[in-house]
N, C-alpha and C positions, 0 to 999 in steps of 0.2 A: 487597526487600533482597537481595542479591547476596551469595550461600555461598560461601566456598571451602573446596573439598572435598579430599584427599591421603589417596585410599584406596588402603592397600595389598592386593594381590593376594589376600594370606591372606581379608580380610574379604570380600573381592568374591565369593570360594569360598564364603564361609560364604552369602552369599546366594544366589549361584545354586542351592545344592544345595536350598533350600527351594523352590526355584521351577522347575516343569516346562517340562523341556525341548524338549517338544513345544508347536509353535507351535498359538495360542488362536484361530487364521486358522483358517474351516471348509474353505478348500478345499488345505488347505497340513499334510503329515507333516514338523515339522522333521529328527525323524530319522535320513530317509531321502533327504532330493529334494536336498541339495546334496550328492554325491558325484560328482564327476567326469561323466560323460557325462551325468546328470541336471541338475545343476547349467546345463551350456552348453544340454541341453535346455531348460532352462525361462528364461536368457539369450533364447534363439530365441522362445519364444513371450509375451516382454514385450517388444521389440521389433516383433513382427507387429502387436502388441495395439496398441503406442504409433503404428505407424505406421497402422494403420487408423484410429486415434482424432484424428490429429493432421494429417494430410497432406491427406488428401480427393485419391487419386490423383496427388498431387505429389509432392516428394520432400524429405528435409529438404536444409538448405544446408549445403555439401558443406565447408563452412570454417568449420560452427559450433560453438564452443566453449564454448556454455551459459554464457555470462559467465564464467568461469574463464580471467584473465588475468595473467601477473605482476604485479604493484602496486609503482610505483615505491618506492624502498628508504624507510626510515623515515626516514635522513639528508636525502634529496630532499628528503621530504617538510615534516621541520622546517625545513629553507634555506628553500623557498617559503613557507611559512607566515606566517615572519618577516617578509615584504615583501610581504604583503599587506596594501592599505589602500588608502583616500580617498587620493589625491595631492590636498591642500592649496593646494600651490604655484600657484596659478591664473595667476600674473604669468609664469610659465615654461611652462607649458601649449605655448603657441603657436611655442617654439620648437621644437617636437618631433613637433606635432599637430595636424590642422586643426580648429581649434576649432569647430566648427556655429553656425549663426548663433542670433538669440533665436528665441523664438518669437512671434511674430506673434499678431495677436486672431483673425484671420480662423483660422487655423491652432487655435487653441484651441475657437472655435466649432463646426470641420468636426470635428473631433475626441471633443468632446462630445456632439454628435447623433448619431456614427460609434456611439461604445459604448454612448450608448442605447438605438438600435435594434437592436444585436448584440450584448447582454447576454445573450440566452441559448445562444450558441455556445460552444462550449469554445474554451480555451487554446490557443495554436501556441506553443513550446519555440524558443527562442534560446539561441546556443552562442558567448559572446562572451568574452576574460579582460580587455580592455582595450576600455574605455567609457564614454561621458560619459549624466551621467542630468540632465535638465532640469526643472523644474516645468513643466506645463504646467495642471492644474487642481484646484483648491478647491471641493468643493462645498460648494451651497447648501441640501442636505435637512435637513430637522426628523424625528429620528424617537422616539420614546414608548418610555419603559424600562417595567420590571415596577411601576412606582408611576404608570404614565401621566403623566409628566414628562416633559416635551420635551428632550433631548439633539441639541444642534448638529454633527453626527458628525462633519464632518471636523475641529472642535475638539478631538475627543478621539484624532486620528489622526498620530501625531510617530516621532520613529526609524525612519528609511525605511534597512530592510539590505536586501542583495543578499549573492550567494558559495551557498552549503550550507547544510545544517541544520546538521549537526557543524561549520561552520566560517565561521559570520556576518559578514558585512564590515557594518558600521553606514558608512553614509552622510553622512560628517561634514558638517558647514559647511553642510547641506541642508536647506531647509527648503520649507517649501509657499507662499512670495511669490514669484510672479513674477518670471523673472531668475534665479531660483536655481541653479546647475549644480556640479555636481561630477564629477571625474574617480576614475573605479575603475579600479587598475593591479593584477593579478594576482589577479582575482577573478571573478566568474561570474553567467552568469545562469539558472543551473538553478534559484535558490530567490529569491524574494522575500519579504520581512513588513514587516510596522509594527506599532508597540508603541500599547496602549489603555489610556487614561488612565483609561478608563470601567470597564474592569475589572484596575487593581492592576498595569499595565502589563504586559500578559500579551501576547505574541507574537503576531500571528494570521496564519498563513504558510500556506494551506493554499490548493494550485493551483486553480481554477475552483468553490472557495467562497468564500475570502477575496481572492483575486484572479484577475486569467485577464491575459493577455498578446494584445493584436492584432496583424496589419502593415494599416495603415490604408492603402491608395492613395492614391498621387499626397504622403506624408507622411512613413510609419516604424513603426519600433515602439513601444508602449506600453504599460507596466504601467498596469492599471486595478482599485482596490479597493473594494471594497465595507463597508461597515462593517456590526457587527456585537460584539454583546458573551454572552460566557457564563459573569460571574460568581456565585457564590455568591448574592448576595443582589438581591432587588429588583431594585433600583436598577443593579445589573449586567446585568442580563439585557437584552440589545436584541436584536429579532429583524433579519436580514437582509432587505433590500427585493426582492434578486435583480439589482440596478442597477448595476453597478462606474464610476462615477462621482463617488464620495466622496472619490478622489482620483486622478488622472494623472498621472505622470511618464513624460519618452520616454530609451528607451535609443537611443544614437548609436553607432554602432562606431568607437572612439579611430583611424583611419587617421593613420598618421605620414609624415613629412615625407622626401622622399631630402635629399640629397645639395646639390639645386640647389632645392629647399622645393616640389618637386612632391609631389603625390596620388598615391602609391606603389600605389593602387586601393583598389577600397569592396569587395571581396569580404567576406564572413562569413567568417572562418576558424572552423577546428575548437577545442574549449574544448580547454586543454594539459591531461590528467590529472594530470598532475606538480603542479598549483598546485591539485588538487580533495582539500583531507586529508580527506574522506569517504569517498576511495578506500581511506583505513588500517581500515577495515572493512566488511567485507560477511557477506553473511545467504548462511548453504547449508542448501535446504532438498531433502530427500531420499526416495526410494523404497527401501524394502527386498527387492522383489521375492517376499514373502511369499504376494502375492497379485495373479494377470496379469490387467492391464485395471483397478487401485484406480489412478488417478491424482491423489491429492490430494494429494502431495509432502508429506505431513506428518508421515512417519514417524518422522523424527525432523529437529528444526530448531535451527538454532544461526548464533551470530553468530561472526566471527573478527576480532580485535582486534591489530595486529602490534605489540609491543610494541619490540621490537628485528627487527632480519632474523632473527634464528635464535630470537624466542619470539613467539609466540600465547597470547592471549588467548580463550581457548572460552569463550562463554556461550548454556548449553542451555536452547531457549526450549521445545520441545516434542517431545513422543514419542507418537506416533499409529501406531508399527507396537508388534507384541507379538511378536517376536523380541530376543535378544539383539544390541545394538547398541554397538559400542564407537569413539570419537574417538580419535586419534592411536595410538599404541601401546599393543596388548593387556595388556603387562605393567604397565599403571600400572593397570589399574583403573578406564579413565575407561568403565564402562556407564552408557548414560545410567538403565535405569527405577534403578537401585541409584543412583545420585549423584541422582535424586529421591526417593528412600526407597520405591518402590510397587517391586511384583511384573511380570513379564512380561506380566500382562493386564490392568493397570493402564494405559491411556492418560491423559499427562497437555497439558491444553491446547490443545486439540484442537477443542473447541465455542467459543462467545461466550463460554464462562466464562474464557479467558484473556482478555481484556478486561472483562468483565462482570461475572464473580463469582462467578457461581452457574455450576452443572454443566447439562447440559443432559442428560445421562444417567447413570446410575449408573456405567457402567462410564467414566467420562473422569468428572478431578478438576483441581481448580486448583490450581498449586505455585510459587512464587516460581523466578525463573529460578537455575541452578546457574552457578558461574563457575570456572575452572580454568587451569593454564598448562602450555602444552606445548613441547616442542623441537620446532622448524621446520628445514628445508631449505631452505626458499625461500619468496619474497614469495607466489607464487601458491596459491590458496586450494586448488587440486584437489590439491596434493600435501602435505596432510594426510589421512593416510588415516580411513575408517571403514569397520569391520568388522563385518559380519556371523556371527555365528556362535561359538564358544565354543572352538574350536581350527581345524587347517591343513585338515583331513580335511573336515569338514563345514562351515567359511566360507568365507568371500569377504572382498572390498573391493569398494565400491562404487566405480562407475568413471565419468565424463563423457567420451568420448572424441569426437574433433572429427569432426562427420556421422552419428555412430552415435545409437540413444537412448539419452539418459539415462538413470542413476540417480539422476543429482542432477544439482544447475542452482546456479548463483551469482546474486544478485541484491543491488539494493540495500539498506539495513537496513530501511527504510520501509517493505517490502513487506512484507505481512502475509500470512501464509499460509490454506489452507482450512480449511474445518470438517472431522470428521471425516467419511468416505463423499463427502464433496462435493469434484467432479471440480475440479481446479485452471481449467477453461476454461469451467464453473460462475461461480467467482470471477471469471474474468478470462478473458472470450472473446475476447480477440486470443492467449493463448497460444499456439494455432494458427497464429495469423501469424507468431508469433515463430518458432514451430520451424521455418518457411521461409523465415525472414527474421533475420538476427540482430539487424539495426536497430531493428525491432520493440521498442516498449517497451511489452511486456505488460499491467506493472501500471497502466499509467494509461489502459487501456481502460474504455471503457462498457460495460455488460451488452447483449446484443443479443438480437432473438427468431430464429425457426428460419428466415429468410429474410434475415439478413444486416443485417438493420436498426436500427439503432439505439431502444431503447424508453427507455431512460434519459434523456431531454433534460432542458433546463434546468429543466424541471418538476419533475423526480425529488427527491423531498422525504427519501427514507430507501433507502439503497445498501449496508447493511454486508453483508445475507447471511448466512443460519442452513442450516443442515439436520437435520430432525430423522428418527432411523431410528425408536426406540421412542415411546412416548409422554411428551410433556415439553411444557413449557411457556417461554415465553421473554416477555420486557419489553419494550418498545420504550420507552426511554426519551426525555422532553421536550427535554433538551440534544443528540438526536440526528437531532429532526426537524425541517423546516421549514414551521413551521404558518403562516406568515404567509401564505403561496398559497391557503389554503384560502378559500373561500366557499360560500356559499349557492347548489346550481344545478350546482355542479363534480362533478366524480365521481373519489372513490379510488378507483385502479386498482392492486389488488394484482399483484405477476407472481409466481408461484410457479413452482416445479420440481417434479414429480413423480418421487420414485423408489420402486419398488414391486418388494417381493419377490413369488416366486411364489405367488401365489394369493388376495393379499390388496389391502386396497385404502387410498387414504388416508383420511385423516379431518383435513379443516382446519376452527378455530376461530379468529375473530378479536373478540376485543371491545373495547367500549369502557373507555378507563380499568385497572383493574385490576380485573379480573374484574370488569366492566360488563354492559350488554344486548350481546347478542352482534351483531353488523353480517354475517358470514359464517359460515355453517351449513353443510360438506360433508362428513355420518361417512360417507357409504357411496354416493354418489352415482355412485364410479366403481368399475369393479372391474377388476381385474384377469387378465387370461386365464393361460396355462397358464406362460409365460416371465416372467411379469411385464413392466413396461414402464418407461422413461424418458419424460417430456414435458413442455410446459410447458402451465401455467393462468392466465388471468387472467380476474380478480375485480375487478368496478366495481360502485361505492357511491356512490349518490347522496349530495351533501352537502345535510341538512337543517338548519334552524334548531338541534334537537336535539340533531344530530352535532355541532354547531360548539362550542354550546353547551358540551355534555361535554366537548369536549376542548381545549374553553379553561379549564376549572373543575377538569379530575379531578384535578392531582397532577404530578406528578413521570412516574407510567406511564401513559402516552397510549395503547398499544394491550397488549392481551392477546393474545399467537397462541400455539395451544395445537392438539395433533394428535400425526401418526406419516406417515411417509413421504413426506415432504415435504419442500421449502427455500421459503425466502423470499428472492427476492432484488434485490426493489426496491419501492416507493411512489412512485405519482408524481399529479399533479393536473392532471387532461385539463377538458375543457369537456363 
């Protein structure tokens, strides 16, 4: 549930002063180190840091602006919004539009072999606002709910949107017979879903699990979904086959007519941002410079909501640095650990407990997100200030400037941020690409191993990502993995990360169920030399009749992984 908070100055005093002003960072004197020439010193050497950690001898791009861009005005925003929709009008289509022809059997047949043999490749991304969506396939699978009852799945697969999350265009007049088409005018195809009957008609929009997008040779594009269900009970729960054939539709690019009723050209145009109201908020998530070379951007995180052009909407999702951190102007009060109620060496949200629930270490706790509203300048997120620091003499603002490194970065709200300690290119190993590339869309990278390779394929059954520094324990929960791959003869392949302070070593535990027979035993097997190390491990498990067994039977908690110095940051099932 969402607080709003209107602390005045006087209280925000009264807390600071119970709370030390020296940073709880072991390598950082608050202070003393931001005064002038120290301060740009230590600029210089989170910079060197970020540029050794991110470039690999390249350079970043010389026009990049870490997503921090103006956002067309709110007015824009509500005009286009309005006139977004299904064009209806089909009888009228054709004076405006080359209507694409039907689809053909032969065309449906190359098309359905096409995505069964390349179900397990990821998603390609289409940037269209004006498009026609066709049927093209119905399937025919049988698949068994948690009552082992047979569920007809594309029966239970209706409401085909397209557009955004925040901004759904439902697929009128559409339906899955044959022949079906519809025209989308000022809407998008960054997002796809359809609604499940099977589970309470819940949305399942979720890129290369619920669906993935091909361009088929010699044909087009196609959304192809997979079904699947994860309700509450039973009878909800249907596991995914990994097949995205359960249902096809092809997107067309709407090309319009001139003048004299010619083909004005088939190019792809760019999606207009101005028609994407998603753009009315974005997630900044930030470094505090507390400590050179933590790269987990999670210092503190927060979404921006433009409510008019001169007001914002702050909603603070996390605080993972332990300095004083303050949104918009100092004099209101808005610190974030004080408008979560915790002390400067409180991190909150930080581990899987903000999704999960449970803390993953003592010192990071979970807290409902804070909401607040502040006076804007302008549409663009970077000039919102946040400040570091408790006065002029010993803060800052943190700064994104276009080619330099960041202190912060803009992204979209979907992006979920790291765990604490855990490197942001941990999470998400194309961020590297990105910072050479602005194109780059970071977050929808695969995890890769230390030679560039992709370890995550369509096999990859559990992708969230933990890191643990002290000793803790964490759940792998049933709704989060994909047991249906498993067999008899396959092997689970743990990827772990290794981060290791000086002189000590990890300790990984994995078991079955909830605190089950243990599958993985490593307290002391590696140790550590005089620097400590970073690397990665993986861990294969034979699957046995046993293993299968268990973790068709145990519960709700399918694995126990339990240790210190370590992450986890993927499960997959190899042969």
């Amino acid at each position: 549930m969402k607080q709003y908070h209107y602390i005045k100055l006087l209280s925000l005093l009264c807390v600071m002063a119970v709370v030390s002003l020296s940073s709880c960072r072991e390598d950082f004197d608050y202070e003393t180190a931001y005064g002038g020439k120290q301060y740009a010193e230590k600029c210089a050497q989170y910079e060197e840091a970020f540029v050794t950690e991110f470039c690999d001898g390249a350079s970043i791009a010389p026009d990049h602006n870490w997503g921090f861009t103006a956002l067309p005005s709110v007015e824009e925003l509500k005009t286009k919004a309005a006139t977004r929709s299904a064009n209806t009008n089909s009888n009228e289509w054709a004076n405006t539009y080359n209507v694409p022809a039907d689809i053909t059997d032969a065309e449906r047949q190359a098309v359905f072999e096409y995505v069964k043999a390349h179900s397990t490749e990821n998603s390609i991304d289409i940037n269209y606002t004006e498009f026609f969506v066709q049927q093209v396939w119905k399937g025919q699978d049988v698949y068994k709910d948690g009552y082992n009852n047979d569920v007809y799945a594309s029966d239970k697969m209706n409401q085909l949107t397209a557009g955004a999350p925040s901004a759904k265009d439902e697929v009128n007049n559409f339906n899955s017979s044959n022949g079906s088409i519809m025209l989308m005018v000022n809407s998008g195809t960054s997002y796809f879903a359809y609604k499940n009957s099977q589970d309470s008609g819940n949305y399942y929009d979720v890129k290369n699990t619920d669906y993935k997008i091909f361009n088929i040779p010699d044909y087009g594009y196609y959304v192809c979904f997979d079904f699947q269900a994860h309700g509450q009970n039973p009878n909800e729960k249907v596991a995914a086959d990994g097949i995205f054939t359960d249902w096809i539709v092809k997107i067309v690019p709407a090309t319009r007519k001139d003048s004299d009723n010619n083909n004005t050209g088939n190019e792809q145009p760019a999606e207009d941002p101005e028609y994407n109201v998603s753009l009315a908020t974005m997630r900044i998530m930030c470094e505090d410079l507390g400590t050179t070379g933590d790269f987990d951007f999670n210092d503190v995180v927060f979404d921006v909501k433009y409510i008019t052009n001169k007001t914002a909407e702050i909603t603070v999702l996390a605080a993972g640095g332990k300095l004083p951190i303050y949104i918009g102007d100092r004099s209101l009060g808005n610190e974030i650990h004080a408008l979560f109620g915790v002390s400067l060496s409180t991190m909150v949200n930080t581990n899987r407990s903000h999704l999960e629930g449970f803390a993953a270490s003592s010192e990071v706790i979970a807290k409902d997100p804070v909401t607040f509203r502040i006076d804007v300048k302008s549409t663009n997120p970077n000039d919102i200030p946040v400040y570091v620091g408790v006065d002029q003499e010993t803060g800052y603002e943190l700064s994104a400037n276009e080619g330099v490194p960041p202190h912060k970065i803009c992204v979209p709200t979907e992006v979920d941020w790291s765990n604490e300690r855990f490197d942001i290119q941990v999470h998400y190993p194309k961020f590297r690409d990105w910072v050479q590339d602005p194109n780059v869309k970071f977050w929808e990278s695969t995890p890769q191993d230390n030679n560039n390779n992709v370890v995550n394929s369509g096999n990859t059954i559990w992708s969230k990502g933990f890191l643990f520094s002290g000793w803790s324990t964490y759940f792998l929960d049933r709704e989060e993995i994909t047991l249906s791959k498993l067999a008899v003869g396959k092997k689970l392949r743990f990827n772990f990360v290794l981060k290791v302070p000086v002189n000590q070593h990890p300790e990984i535990v994995a078991q079955l169920g909830n605190w089950g027979a243990s599958i993985i035993e490593d307290r002391k097997g590696l140790q550590a030399g005089s620097g400590g190390y970073e690397s990665e491990k993986t861990v294969d498990v034979t699957v046995t009749s046993d293993i299968l067994n268990t973790l068709e039977t145990c519960g709700s908690k399918v694995f126990t992984i339990s240790g210190m110095y370590f992450g986890l940051n993927s499960i997959e099932v190899v042969d």
